[in-house]
C-alpha positions in Angstrom: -46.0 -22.9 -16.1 -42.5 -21.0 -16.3 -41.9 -18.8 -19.5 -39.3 -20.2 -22.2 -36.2 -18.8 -20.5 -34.3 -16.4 -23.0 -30.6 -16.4 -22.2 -30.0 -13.9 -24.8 -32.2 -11.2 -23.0 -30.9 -12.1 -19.5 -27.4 -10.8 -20.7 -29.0 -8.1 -22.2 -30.3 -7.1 -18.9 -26.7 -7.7 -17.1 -25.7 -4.7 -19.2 -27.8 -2.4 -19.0 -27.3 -2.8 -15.1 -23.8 -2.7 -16.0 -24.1 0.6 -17.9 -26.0 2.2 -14.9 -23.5 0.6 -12.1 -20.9 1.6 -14.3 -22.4 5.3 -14.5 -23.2 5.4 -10.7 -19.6 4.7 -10.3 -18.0 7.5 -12.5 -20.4 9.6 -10.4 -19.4 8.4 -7.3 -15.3 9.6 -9.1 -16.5 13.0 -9.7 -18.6 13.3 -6.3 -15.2 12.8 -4.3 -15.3 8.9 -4.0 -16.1 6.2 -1.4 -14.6 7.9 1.7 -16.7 11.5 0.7 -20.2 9.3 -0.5 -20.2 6.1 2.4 -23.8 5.5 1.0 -23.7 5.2 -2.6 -20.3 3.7 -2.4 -21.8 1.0 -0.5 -24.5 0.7 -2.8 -22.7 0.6 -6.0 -20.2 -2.2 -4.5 -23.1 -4.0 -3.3 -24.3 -3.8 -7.1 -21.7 -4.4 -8.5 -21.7 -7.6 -6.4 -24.7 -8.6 -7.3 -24.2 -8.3 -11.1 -21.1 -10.5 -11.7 -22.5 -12.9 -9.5 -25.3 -12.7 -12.1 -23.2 -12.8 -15.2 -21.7 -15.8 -14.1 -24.7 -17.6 -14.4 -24.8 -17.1 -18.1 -22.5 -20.0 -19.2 -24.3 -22.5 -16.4 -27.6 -21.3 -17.5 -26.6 -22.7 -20.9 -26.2 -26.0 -19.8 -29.6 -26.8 -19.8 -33.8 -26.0 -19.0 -33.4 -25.9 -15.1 -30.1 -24.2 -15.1 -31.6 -21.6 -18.1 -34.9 -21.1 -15.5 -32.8 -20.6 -12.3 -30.6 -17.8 -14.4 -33.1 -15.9 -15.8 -34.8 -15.7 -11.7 -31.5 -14.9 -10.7 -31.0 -12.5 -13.3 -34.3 -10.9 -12.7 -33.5 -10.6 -8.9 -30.6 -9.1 -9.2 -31.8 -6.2 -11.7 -34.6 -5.6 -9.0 -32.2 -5.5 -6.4 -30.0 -2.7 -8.1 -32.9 -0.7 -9.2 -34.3 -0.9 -5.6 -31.0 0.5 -4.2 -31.0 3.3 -6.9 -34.6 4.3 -6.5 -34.9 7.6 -5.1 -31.2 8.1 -5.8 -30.7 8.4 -9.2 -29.2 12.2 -9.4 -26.1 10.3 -7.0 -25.8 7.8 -9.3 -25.8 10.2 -12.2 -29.1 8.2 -14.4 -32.7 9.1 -15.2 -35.4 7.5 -13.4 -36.1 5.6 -15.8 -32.0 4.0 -16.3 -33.7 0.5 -16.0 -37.1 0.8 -17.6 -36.0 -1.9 -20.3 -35.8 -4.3 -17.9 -39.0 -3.9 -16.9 -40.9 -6.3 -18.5 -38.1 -9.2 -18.1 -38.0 -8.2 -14.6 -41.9 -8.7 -14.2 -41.9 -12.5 -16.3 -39.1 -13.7 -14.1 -40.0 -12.4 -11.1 -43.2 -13.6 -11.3 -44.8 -15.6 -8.1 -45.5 -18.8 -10.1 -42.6 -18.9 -11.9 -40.8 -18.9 -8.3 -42.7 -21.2 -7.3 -42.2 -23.5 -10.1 -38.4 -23.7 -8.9 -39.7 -24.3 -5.6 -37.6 -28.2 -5.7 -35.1 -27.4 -8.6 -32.0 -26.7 -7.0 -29.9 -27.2 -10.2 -27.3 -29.7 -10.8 -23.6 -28.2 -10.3 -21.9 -29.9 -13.2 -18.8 -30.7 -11.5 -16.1 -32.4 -13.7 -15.3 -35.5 -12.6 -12.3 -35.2 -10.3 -14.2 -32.3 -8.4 -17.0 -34.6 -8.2 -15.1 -37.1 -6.4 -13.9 -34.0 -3.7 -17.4 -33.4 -3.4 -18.3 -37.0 -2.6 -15.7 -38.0 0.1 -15.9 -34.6 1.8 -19.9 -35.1 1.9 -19.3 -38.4 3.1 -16.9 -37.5 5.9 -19.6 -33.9 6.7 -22.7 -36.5 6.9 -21.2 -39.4 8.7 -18.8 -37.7 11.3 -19.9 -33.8 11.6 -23.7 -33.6 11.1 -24.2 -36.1 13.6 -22.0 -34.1 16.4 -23.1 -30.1 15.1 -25.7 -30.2 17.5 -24.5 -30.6 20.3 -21.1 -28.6 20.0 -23.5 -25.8 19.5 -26.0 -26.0 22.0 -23.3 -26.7 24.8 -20.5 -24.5 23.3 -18.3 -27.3 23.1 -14.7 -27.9 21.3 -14.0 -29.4 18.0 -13.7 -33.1 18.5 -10.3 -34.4 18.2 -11.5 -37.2 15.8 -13.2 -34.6 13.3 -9.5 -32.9 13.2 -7.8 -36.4 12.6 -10.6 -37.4 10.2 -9.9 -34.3 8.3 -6.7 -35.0 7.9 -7.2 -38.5 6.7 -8.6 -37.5 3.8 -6.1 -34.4 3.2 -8.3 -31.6 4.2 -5.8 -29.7 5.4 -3.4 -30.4 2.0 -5.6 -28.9 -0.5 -3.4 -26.1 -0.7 -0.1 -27.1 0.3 1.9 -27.3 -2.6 2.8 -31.2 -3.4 6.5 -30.9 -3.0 6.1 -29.6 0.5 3.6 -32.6 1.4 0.3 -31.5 0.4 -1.9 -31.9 -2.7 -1.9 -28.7 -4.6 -0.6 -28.5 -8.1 -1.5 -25.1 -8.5 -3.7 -23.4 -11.0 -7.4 -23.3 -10.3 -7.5 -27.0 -8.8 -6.5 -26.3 -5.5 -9.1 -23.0 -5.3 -11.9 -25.6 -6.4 -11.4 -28.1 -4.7 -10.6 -25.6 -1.1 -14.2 -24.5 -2.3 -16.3 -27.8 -3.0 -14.5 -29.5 -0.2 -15.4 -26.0 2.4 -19.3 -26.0 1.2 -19.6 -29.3 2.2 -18.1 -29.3 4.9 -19.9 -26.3 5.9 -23.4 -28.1 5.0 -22.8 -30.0 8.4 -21.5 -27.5 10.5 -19.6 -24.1 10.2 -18.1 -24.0 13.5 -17.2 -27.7 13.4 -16.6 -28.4 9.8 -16.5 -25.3 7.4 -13.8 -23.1 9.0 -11.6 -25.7 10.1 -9.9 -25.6 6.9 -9.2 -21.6 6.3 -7.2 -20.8 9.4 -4.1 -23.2 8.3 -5.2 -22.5 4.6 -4.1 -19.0 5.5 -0.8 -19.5 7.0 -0.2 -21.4 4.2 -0.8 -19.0 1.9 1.4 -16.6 3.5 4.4 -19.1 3.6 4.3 -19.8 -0.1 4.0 -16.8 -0.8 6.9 -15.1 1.5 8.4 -17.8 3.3 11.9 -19.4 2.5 12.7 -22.3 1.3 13.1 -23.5 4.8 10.3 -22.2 6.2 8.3 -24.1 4.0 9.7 -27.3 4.2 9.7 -27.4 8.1 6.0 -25.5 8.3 3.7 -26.9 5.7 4.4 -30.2 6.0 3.3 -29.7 9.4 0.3 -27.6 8.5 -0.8 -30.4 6.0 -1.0 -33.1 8.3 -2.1 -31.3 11.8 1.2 -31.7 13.2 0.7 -28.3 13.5 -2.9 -26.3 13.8 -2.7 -22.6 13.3 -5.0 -19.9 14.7 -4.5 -16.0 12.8 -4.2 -13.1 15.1 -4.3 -10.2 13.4 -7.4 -8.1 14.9 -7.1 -6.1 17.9 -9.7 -4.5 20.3 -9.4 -0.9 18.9 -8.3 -2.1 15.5 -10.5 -4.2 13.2 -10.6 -4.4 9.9 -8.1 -1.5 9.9 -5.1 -3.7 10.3 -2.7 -0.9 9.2 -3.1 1.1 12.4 -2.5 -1.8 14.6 -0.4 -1.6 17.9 1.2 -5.3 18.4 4.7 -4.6 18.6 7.7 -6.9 18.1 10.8 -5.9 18.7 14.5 -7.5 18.3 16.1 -9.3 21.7 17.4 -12.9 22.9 15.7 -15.3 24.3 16.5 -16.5 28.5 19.7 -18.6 26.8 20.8 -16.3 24.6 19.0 -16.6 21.3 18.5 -14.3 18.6 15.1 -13.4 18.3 11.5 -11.4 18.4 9.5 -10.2 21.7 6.5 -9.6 21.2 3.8 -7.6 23.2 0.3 -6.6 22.5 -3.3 -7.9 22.3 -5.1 -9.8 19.5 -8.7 -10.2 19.8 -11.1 -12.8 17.9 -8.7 -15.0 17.3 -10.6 -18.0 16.3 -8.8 -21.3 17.4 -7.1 -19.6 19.7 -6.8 -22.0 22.6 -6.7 -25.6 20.4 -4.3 -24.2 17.9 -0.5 -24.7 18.8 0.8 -21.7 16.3 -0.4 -18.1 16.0 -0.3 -16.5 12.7 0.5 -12.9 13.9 1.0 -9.7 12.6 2.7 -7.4 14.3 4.6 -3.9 13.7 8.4 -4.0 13.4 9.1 -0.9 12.3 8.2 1.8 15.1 7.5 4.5 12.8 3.9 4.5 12.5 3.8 7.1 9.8 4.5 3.7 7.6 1.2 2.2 8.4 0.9 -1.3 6.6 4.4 -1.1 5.1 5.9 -1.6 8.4 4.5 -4.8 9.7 5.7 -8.5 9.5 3.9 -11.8 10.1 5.7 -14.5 12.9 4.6 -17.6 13.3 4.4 -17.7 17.3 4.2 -21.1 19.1 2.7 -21.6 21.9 0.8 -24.4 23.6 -2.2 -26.3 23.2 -4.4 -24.6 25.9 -8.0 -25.0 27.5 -11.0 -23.7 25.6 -12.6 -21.9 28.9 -8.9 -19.9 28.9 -5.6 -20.2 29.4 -2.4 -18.6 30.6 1.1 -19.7 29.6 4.7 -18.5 30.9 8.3 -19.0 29.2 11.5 -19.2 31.3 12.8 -15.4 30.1 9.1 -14.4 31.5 7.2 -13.9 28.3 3.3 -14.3 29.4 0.4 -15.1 27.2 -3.3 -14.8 28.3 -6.5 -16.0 26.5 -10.0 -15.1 27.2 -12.9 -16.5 25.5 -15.1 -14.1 23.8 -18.6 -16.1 24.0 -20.9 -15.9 20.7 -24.3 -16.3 19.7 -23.2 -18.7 17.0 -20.5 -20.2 15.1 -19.3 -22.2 18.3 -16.7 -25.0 18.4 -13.4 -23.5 17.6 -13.8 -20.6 19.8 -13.0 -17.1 19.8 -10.7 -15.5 22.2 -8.7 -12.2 23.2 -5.1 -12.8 23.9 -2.9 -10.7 25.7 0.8 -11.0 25.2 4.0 -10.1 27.1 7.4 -10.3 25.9 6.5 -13.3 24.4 9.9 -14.5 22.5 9.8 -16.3 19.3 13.0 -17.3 16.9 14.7 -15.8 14.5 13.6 -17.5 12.1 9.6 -17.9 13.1 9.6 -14.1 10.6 8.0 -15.5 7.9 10.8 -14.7 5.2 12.9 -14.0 7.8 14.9 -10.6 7.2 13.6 -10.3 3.4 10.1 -10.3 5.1 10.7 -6.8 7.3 7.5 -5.2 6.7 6.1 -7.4 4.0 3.7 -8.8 6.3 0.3 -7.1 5.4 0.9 -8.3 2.1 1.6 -11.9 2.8 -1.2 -12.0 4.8 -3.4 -10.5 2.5 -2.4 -13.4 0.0 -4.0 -15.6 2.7 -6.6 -13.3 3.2 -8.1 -12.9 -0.2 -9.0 -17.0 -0.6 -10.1 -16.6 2.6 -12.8 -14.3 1.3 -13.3 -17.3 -0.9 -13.8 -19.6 1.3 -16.0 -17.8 3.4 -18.3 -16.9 0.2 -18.1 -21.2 -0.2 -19.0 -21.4 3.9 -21.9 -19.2 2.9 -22.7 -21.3 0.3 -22.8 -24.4 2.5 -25.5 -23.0 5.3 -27.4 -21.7 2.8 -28.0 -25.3 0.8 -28.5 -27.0 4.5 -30.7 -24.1 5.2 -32.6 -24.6 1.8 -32.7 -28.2 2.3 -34.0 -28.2 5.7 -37.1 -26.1 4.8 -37.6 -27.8 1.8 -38.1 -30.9 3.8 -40.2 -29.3 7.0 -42.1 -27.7 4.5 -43.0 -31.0 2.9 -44.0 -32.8 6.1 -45.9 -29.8 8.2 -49.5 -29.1 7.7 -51.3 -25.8 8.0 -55.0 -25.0 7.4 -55.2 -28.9 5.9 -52.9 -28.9 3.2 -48.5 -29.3 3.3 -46.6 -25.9 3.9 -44.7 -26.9 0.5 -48.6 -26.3 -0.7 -48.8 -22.7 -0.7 -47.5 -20.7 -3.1 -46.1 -17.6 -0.7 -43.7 -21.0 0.5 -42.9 -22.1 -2.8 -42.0 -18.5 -4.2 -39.7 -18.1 -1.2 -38.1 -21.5 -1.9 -37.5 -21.2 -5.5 -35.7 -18.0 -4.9 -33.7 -19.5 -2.7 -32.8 -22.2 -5.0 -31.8 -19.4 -7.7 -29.8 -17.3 -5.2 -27.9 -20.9 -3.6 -27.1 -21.9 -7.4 -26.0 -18.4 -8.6 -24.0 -17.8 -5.3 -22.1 -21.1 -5.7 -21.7 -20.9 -9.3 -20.0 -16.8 -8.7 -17.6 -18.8 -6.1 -16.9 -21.5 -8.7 -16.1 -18.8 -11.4 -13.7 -16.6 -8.7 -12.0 -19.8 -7.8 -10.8 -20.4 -11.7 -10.0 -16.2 -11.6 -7.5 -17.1 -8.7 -6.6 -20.2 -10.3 -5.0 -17.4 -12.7 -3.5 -15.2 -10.3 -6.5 -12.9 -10.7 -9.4 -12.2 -9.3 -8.6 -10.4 -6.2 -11.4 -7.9 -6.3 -14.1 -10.8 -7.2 -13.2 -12.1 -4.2 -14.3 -9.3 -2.0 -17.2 -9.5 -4.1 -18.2 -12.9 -4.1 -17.7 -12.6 -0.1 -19.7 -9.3 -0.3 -23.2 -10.5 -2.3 -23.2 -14.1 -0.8 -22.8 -13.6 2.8 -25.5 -11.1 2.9 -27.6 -13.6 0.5 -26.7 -16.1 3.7 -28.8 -13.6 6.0 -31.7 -13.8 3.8 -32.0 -17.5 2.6 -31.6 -19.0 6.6 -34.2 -16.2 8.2 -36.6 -17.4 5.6 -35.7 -21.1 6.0 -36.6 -20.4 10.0 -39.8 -18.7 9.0 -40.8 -21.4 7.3 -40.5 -23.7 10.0 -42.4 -21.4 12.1 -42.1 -21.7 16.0 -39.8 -24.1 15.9 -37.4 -22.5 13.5 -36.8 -20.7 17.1 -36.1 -24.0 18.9 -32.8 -25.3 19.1 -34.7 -28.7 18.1 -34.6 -28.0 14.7 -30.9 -26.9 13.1 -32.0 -24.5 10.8 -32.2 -21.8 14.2 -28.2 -22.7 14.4 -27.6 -21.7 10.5 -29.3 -19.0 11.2 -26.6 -17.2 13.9 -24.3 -19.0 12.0 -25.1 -17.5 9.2 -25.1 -13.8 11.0 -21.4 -14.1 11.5 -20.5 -14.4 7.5 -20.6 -10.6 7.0 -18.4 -9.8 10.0 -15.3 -12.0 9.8 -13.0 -12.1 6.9 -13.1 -8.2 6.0 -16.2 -6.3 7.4 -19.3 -6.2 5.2 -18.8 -2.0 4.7 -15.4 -2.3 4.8 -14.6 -4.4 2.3 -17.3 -2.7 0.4 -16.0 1.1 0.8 -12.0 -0.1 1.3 -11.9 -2.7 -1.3 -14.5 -3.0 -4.0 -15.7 0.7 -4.3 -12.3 2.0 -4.3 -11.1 -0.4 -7.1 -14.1 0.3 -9.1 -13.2 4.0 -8.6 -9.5 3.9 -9.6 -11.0 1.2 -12.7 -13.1 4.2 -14.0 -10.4 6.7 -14.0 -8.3 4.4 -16.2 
């Protein structure tokens, strides 16, 4: 039987671990910082993760016996967590050995294997108000009738997106969320649009990532961009577009030597006229995982437009780059001046359906007016896309969110139905622990992205966001391995759909920022310059 759970003491756990994550990081100050100390930076943004996806589960755990029970796990877990990573470490971080010993005996009641087990089948309710429950409904609707039922095969044969799961989307304004409603969308700004992007993305991604899930964040970030740098013309012409698949965008923005380090990239595009005379861009270079590439009839691409590379970020611009709808097993494409662009497809392990590809492109000429914020936009780019970018980090926490609740579910259910040794899987408690932690880490993880989602709502939150992507996407890793091992042998058999969240779920910490570098680039260093303030 679980313990009475004690709110009051969870949050006095959160900070103490907030007193020793907030030591480690003066340490980490003094040391040199995140670029000197990889390792403990990586740590302490890891931590740091961990523990405001913990404190927000205070205010849910509040709401009631199941939600109080799955906090204080989740609270529990992530103290154990940040004392594992500083265990043998403590001089780096700056604390005594014995930094966390208060927690000790909180730690020990709520990380007890009965009182997992216990919360083996209590996922939580999500207490949704009512309009968010209603986004939640038809997008679960649309995810169990149209895209469970074709996730399956898309993946096993590395097939395309079907046309009528695109349409379908659109139907229901998937692709509107965050288009402003004066341009034709649904957005009426404030934390709406961010919550309902994120209920509408976890469900979506509960049926399918490749096919569902991230169909929404590649236009989501060109729109993004526009609204926040475009003109006025821009945005009339594009997002009305973008809302109803008129127009489907793909992002380029990585390239083969470049990464996550898209101030050093090479793309160039430089001033010159089209074959009739037209003002314009040429562009040259090569973009590489650019997912969407072939379907989508825009590119969102960043290029550098000022050749002085001494300027790094501050001397690229975004252009949106037409070009058209080619095959998913490559394509080439010419324009009369002889601009050339080239696709390959980069084949994957998971994550199949919209397709990754490298394109190649030469003297490719766009308008004039395809800069997004046309001459006001000269080397604003990597800050328009980073508007984009940042919910994208979002939305990939909500992804995360999704294959880990279908990866929950499914063992839940094998586990119920499979016999070993005479009695149910769901029997044994070694089963039931590892299911009622996933419970805790699925509720805490959606709850976090809930709570960022309102932050951004705000026209905060950036930092969270690289957080929230940060602790859930590696929580992703963890809750589908263990869903597979509880299926056994045929958690390796494409039969079963929990081996497909599995490499689906290996992708989360790669795309959208780098695990390390967000970690050491983004959260580390903010928590650094936080500390010196």
């Amino acid at each position: 039987m679980s313990p009475t759970p004690d709110l009051t003491t969870a949050a006095g756990v959160i900070e103490v671990v907030s007193r020793v994550v907030g030591k480690g990081t003066r340490n980490l100050a003094a040391l040199g910082g995140p670029d000197t100390h990889q390792v403990l930076a990586y740590d302490i943004a890891h931590a740091s993760a961990a523990l405001h996806t913990a404190r927000s589960m205070l205010d849910y755990g509040a709401k009631g016996n199941d939600e109080a029970r799955l906090t204080c796990v989740f609270v529990a877990d992530m103290a154990h967590e940040v004392a594992t990573r500083l265990l043998g470490r403590e001089s780096m971080w700056g604390v005594d050995s014995n930094a966390l010993a208060a927690n000790t005996s909180f730690i020990a009641m709520w990380r007890n294997p009965e009182v997992l087990a216990d919360l083996a089948e209590v996922a939580g309710p999500r207490h949704l108000d009512d309009e968010y429950e209603m986004v939640q409904d038809t997008f679960r609707s649309f995810a169990v009738k149209e895209i469970a039922p074709r996730a399956e095969h898309v993946h096993r044969h590395n097939a395309d997106v079907p046309e009528e799961i695109i349409s379908g989307l659109a139907e229901i304004g998937a692709f509107g969320l965050s288009v402003p409603s004066e341009y034709g969308g649904f957005s009426e700004g404030g934390d709406g649009e961010y919550m309902a992007s994120c209920i509408a993305t976890e469900e979506l991604s509960r049926a399918s990532l490749g096919i569902g899930g991230s169909l929404i964040t590649r236009p989501e970030i060109l729109t993004r961009a526009l609204v926040r740098g475009g003109t006025e013309a821009q945005k009339h012409h594009w997002l009305p577009k973008l809302a109803t698949t008129e127009v489907m965008a793909a992002v380029a923005v990585t390239e083969p030597d470049y990464g996550s380090d898209v101030a050093s990239l090479k793309t160039t595009a430089t001033r010159g006229k089209s074959s009739d005379g037209a003002d314009g861009w040429v562009i040259n270079g090569v973009k590489t995982w650019c997912t969407f590439g072939a379907r989508a009839n825009v590119l969102m691409l960043l290029a550098r437009t000022d050749p002085d590379r001494s300027k790094a970020h501050k001397g690229l611009s975004v252009f949106i780059v037409p070009k058209p709808i080619g095959e998913a097993h490559g394509f080439v494409f010419t324009q009369p001046g002889g601009g050339r662009m080239e696709g390959r497809p980069i084949d994957t392990i998971g994550y199949r359906g919209m397709h990754s590809y490298e394109i190649a492109i030469e003297n490719w000429w766009v308008p004039a007016d395809h800069l997004i914020g046309e001459e006001s936009g000269l080397g604003k780019g990597f800050y328009f896309q980073m508007e984009g970018f940042e919910n994208g980090r979002l939305q990939t926490a909500a992804r995360a969110v999704g294959v880990m609740q279908a990866a929950y579910e499914s063992a839940l259910e094998y586990a119920k139905n499979r016999k070993v040794f005479g009695h149910d899987i769901v029997d044994y408690q070694l089963t039931r622990a590892k299911l009622g932690r996933m419970a805790a880490i699925v509720q805490a993880s959606r709850q976090f992205s809930y709570a960022v989602a309102k932050l951004m709502g705000k026209g905060e939150g950036a930092m969270e966001a690289s957080m929230v992507k940060a602790y859930v996407c590696k929580a992703a890793e963890w809750v589908t391995r263990e869903a597979m091992q509880i299926h056994g042998g045929y958690g390796y058999a494409e039969e079963y759909s929990v081996s497909r969240l599995f490499v689906d779920a290996r992708v989360l910490s790669i795309f959208e920022g780098a695990d390390e570098t967000l970690c050491l680039k983004v959260i580390a260093r903010r928590l650094v310059e936080e500390s010196k303030s």
